[in-house]
Each structure stands twice: as structure tokens, then as C-alpha cells.
C-alpha positions in Angstrom: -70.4 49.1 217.6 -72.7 46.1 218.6 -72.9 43.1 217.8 -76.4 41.4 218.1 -77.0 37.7 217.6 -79.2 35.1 218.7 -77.6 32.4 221.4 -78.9 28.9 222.1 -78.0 29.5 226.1 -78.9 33.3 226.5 -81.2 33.5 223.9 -80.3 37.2 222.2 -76.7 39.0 223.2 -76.4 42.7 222.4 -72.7 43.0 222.8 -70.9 46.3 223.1 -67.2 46.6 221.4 -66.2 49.5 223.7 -67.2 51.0 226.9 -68.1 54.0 224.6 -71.0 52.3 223.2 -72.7 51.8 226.3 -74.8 55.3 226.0 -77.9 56.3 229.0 -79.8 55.9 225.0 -78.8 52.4 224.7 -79.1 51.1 227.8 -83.0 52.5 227.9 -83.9 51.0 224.9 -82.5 47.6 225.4 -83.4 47.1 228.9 -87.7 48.3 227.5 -87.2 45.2 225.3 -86.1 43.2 228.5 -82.3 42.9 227.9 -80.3 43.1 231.0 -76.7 43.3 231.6 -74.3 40.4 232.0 -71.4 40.9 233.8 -69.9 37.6 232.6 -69.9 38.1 229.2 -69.9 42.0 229.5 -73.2 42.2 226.5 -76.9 42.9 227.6 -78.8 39.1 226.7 -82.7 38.4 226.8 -84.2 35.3 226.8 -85.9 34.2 223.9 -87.2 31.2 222.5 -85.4 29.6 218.9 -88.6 30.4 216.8 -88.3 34.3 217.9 -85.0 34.6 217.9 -84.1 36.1 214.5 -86.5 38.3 214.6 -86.0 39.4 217.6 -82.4 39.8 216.7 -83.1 41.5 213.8 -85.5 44.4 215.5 -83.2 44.9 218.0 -80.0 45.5 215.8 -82.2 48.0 213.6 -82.9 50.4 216.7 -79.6 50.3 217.7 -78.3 51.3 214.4 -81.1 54.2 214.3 -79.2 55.2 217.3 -76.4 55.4 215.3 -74.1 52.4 216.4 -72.6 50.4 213.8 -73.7 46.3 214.0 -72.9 43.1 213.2 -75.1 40.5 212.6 -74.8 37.2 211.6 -76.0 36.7 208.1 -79.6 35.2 209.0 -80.3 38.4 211.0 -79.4 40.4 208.6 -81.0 39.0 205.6 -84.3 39.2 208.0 -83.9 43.1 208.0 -84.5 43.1 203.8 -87.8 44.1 202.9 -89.8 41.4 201.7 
């Protein structure tokens, strides 16, 4: 389980609940989209300005679910992920 949501210090935070969820999978494809890992807050962040930040959000906590983790969002992110 993630959960993914935009941060007005770090930008976006891709947070694992569990060692577990920290898969070779997930770690590739957050760190092609420029995540990297945070020891302090134990969660992958990327920079990113406000105006990209939901959608940002939102893509990211889409390919994690197709690699079948479970995530939260806040509500904004996930009412971006509706089709239009």
C-alpha cells in the first residue's frame, strides 16, 4: 500500500506502508519518474512545482496500482484520475 500526495516542501511523496511494498518493480518505476528515496520520512519524494502537482500525483498513483499496490490519495488526486 502507497500513499501518493502532493507536498508544498517535497513536492510529490510516494510513501510505502510496509517494507513489503518496497518491490525492485517499484523502486524502477518511481526512480524513471525522478523519485528518490528519503530516509527522513522513509517515502520516495520528487520535486515538482504546485501547477503539476496533481497530475503528477495522479499518474504516479495509477502505475503503482497497475503494479498492484493498493493507494491512497487525497481526494483531488483522485478525482483527477476520472475520465473526463
Amino acid at each position: 500500500m502507497y500513499l501518493v500526495t502532493p507536498d508544498p516542501e517535497r513536492g510529490i511523496v510516494a510513501a510505502p506502508r510496509a517494507p513489503q511494498d518496497l518491490t525492485a518493480e517499484t523502486e524502477q518505476a518511481l526512480t524513471t519518474r525522478g523519485f528518490t528515496w528519503d530516509d527522513s520520512i522513509e517515502a520516495y519524494v520528487r520535486p515538482t512545482t504546485a501547477g503539476e502537482a496533481i497530475s503528477t500525483a495522479s499518474a504516479v498513483a495509477a502505475k503503482l496500482r497497475t503494479l498492484g499496490h493498493c493507494v491512497i490519495t487525497p481526494a483531488a488526486v483522485a478525482l483527477a484520475q476520472l475520465p473526463a
